[in-house]
N, C-alpha and C positions, 0 to 999 in steps of 0.2 A: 370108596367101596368098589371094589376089582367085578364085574358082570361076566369075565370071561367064560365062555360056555351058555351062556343064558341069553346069548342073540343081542346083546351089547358090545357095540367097538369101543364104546370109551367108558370111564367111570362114570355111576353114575353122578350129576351136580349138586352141589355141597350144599343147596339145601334142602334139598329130596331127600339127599342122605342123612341129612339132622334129623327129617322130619320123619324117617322110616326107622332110625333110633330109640326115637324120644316114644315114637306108638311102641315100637316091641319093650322098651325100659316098662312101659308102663302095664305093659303084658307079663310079664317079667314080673314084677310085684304080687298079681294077681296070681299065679300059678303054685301048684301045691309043692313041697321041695320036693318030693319025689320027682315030680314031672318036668323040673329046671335042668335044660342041660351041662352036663360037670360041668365045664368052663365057664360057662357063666352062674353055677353058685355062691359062688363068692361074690358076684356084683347084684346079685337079688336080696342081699342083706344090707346093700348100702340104702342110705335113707331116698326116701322118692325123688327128692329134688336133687341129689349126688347123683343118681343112679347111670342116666342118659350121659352126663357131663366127664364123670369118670371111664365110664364101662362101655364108651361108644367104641371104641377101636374092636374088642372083644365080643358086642352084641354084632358089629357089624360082618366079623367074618365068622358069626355064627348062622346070621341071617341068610349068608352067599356057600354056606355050605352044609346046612341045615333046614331041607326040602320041612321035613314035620314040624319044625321052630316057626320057618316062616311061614308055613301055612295056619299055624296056629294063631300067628301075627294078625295074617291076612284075615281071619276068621272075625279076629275085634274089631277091624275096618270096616268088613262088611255090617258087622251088629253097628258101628258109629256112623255110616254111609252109605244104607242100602241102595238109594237110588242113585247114585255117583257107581257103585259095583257093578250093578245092573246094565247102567247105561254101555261100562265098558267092557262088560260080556257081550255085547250087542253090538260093536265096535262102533259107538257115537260115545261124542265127550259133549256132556252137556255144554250150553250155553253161557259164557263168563263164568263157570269151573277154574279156582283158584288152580295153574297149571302145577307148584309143587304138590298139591292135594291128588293130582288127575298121576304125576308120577310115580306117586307114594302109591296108589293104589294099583298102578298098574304093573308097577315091581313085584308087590308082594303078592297080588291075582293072580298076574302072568294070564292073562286073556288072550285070545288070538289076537298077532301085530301086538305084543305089547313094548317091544323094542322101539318101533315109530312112535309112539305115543308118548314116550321116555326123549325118544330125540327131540317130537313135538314142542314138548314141555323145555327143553334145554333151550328151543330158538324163542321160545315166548320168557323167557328169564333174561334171556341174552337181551332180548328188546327191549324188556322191560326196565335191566339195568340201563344201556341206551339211553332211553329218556330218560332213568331220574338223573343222571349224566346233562345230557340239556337241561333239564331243569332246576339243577343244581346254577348253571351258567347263567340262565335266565336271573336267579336271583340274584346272584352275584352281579348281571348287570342292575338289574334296580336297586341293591345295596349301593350302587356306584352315581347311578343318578338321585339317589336320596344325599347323600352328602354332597353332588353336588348343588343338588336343590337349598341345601341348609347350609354351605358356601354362599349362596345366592342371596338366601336370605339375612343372613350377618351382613353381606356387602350392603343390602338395602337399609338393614337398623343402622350402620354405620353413617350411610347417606343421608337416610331422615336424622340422627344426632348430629351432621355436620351441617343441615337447614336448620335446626331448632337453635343451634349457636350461631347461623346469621340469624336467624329471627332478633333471638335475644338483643343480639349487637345493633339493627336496624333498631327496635325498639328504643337500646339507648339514647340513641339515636333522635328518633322521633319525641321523646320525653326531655331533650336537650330543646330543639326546637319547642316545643310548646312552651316549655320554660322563657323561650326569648320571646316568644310574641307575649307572655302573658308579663313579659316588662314591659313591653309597648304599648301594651295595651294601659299601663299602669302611665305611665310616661301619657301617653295619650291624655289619658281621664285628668292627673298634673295640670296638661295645657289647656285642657278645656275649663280648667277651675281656673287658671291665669286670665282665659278670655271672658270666662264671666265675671271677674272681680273688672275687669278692662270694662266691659260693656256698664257695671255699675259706675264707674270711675266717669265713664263716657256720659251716661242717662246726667249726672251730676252737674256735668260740663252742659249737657242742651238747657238746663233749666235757664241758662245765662245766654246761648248760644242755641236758639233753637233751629237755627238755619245750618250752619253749620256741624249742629250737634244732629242732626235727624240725617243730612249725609252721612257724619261718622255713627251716627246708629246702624243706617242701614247695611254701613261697609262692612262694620261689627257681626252683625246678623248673619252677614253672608259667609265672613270667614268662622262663624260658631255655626253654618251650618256645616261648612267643608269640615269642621273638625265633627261635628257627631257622624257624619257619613262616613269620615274615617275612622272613626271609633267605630259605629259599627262594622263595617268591615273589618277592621281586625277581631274584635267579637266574633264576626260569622268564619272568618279563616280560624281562629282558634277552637272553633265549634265541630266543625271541617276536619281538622287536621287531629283531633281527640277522636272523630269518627272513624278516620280511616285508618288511626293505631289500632282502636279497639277490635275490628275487621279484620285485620291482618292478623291481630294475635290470635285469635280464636278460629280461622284459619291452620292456623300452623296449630296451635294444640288438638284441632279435630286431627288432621296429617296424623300427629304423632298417638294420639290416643286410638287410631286405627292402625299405625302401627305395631303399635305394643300388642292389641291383640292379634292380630296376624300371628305376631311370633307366638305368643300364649299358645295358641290354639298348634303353629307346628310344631312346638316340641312335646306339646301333650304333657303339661306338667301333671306328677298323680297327686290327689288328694289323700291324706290318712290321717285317722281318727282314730283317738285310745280309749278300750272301751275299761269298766270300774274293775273286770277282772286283772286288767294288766297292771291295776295295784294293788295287789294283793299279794304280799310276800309270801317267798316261797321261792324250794329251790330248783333252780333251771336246767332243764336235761343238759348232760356236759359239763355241768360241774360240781365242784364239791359238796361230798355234801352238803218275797214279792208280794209281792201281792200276789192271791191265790192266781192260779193258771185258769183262766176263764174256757174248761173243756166241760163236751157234755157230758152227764154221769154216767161213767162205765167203772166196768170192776176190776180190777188194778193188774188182772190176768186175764183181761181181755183183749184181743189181738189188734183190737181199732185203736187201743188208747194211744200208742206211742204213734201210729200214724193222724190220729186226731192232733194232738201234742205239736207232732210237727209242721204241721199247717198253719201254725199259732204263726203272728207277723213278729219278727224281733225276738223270739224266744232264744234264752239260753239254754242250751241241754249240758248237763256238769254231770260225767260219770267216776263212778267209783270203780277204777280202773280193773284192780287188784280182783275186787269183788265180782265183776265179770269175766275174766279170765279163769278165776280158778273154780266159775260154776259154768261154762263153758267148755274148757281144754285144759283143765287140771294137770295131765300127765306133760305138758313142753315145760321146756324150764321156761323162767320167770321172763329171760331179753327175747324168748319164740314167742309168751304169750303177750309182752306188750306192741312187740312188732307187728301179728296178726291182729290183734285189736284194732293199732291205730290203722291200718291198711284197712279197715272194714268203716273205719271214722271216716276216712279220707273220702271216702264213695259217697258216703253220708251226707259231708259236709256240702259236698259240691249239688246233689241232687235236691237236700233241702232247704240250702240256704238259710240256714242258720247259725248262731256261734257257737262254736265245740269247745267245751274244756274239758281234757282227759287229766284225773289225779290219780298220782300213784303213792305208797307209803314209802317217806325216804328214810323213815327214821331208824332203818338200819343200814344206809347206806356206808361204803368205807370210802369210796373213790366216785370220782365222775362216772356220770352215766353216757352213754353215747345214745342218742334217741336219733331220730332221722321225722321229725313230725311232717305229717302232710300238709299241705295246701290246706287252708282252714281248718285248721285244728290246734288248740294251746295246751300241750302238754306242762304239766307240773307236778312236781316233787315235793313232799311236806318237806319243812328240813328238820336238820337232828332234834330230836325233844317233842317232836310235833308228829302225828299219828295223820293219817289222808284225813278222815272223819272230822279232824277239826278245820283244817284246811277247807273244806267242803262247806262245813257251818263258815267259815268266812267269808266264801267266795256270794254266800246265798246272801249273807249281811252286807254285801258291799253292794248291790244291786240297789236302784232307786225306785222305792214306794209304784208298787202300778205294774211292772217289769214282767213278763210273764217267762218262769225256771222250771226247769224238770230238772229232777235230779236222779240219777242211774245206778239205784244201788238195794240188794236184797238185805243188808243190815237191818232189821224192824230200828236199832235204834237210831242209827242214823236216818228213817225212812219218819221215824215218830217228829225227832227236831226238826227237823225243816219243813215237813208239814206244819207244824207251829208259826216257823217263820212264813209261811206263805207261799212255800214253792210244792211241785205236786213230785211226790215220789212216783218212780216208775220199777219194777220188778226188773233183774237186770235180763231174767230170761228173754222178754219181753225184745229189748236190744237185742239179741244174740239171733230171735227167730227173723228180727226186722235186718241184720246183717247176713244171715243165712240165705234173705230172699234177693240179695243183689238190687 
């Protein structure tokens, strides 16, 4: 947009000039056709959200050469901004004043100095691009040290699996050995049963010989004690040597089972759970074709119920999509009014935390549908043969005993069944004024 003659040396910045478009488009709309200037009549017919995107090159050099257009502009800023007008009639710029806002206003005011304020606003964009510039780099370096961090971490799970297979291997190991003492030990026990059958053999012999047999008794004695001391002792080494396996192993499995979570914990595995609507057939945007609600008593067109409703912990809300839409915004076609609806779910879903399913009727669909669902929200399609209404009695049937459902829909007769089955109907106005209030 050219300033030439208005006390600007350069154009003014591209996004002062969106943003001084996008107000006069929307001035533009407002205005009686008589009072539209010829050149831009033709872009005050385009739909509101066209209007700015198409008509900018043409509102802008009507704005730069059309004193009464843009003062008419300037008039809607001030009724949108008075104390931001005021402050720049007075030559102060409020305090952290968004600077394209502080341009846009002082373009189309023209306040005394409103050229510097214009410049102003260019060096606080300049800086501000600047930093998201560094800050773009900053991320980029902690992008760079997160893989190397999770580099780091693989080399370590790597390290501890190459200790867990010495463990294992030393265990063989160790489970070899106990195996040989507990031959010895076996061999052992053998000789000692040798030397006691010897020392009977022996006692036999003093009964004839008791001089000579009470030396070989005693000599007997001594070497059956060398053997229980050696017995024991292999005993107590085999006792020993089973201790200091068991030790070692559970060692090394503590290592490794701190391991393992280590890693759990950095790569943040997600958890996900499938709740009983997600089997519930029925057909998917894109392609081819309770138990009672435990709320206080209000009356079904009362403004508390759907935010009482939502408070509820775990609640399903299931809207009858079609149904709200065309008591709602009747005049958009059918892909405006499901597109606004789910945009006003999507707000919903996030502020009340709970699960959304929006039903539309597919049963005259020919082709895929393109949906774009937000962020907590299940959109669904009846499919051919099947009407939403029944779909809806499905989805309230698949729910388990207890469950607390709203259901979204001005149908008395869809509003009758499922009160039956247990869930609490809600008037779809009701939704529309709770969407209205953001």
């Amino acid at each position: 947009m050219s300033s030439a003659g208005e006390g600007l040396s350069r154009p003014l910045p591209e996004q002062v000039r969106l943003h001084v478009v996008e107000v006069a488009a929307q001035v533009l709309g407002s205005m009686a056709a008589a009072a539209v200037p010829p050149p831009l009549r033709g872009i005050a017919r385009f739909d509101p959200r066209k209007r700015a995107r198409l008509g900018g090159t043409p509102i802008a050099a009507q704005l730069e050469t059309d004193k009464k257009f843009r003062e008419l502009v300037a008039e809607s800023l001030e009724t949108a901004w008075p104390e931001l007008v005021a402050s720049l009639a007075e030559g102060t710029v409020p305090p952290a004043a968004d600077p394209v806002l502080v341009a846009a206003a002082a373009y189309l005011t023209r306040p005394p100095g409103w050229p510097d304020l214009v410049e102003q606003a260019r060096a606080d964009l300049e800086r501000s691009a600047s930093v998201d510039t560094q800050r773009e780099q900053a991320e980029s370096r902690l992008r760079e040290q997160l893989a190397a961090q999770r580099a780091s971490a693989k080399e370590e799970v790597d390290r501890v699996r190459e200790q867990l297979r010495a463990a294992r291997a030393e265990n063989a190991d160790l489970r070899r050995k106990l195996h040989d003492v507990r031959e010895r030990v076996k061999a052992a026990e053998e000789r000692a049963a040798a030397l006691e059958a010897e020392t009977s053999e022996a006692r036999s012999r003093a009964a004839s010989a008791n001089g000579a047999a009470e030396t070989e008794l005693r000599r007997l004695k001594e070497r059956l004690a060398d053997a229980e001391r050696q017995l024991e002792a292999s005993r107590r080494a085999a006792r020993e040597g089973r201790s200091v396996e068991d030790a070692r192993i559970r060692v090394l499995m503590d290592a490794l089972q701190d391991a393992a979570a280590g890693l759990r914990k950095e790569l943040a595995l997600p958890t996900t759970i499938s709740r009983p609507a997600d089997y519930v057939t029925a057909v998917a945007p894109g392609e081819p074709s309770v138990s009672a609600v435990p709320a206080r008593a209000l009356a079904n067109d009362d403004p508390q119920l759907l935010d009482q409703l939502l408070a509820i912990p775990n609640l399903h809300l299931i809207i009858d999509g079609y149904n709200v839409t065309k008591t709602g915004y009747p005049t958009l076609t059918l892909a405006d009014q499901r597109a606004r609806l789910l945009t006003g779910l999507g707000g919903l879903a996030v502020q009340a935390r709970v699960e959304v399913t929006c039903v539309f009727d597919g049963a005259e669909l020919n082709g895929p549908v393109q949906v774009s669902a937000p962020r907590g929200v299940r959109v669904m399609f009846s499919a051919p043969g099947e009407i939403a209404d029944d779909l809806i009695r499905t989805l309230v049937r698949a729910e388990p005993p207890g469950r607390a459902i709203a259901v979204v829909s001005s149908d008395r007769e869809v509003a009758d069944s499922v009160r039956r089955m247990g869930a609490r109907p809600v008037p779809s106005l009701l939704l529309l004024r709770r969407l209205g209030r953001g």
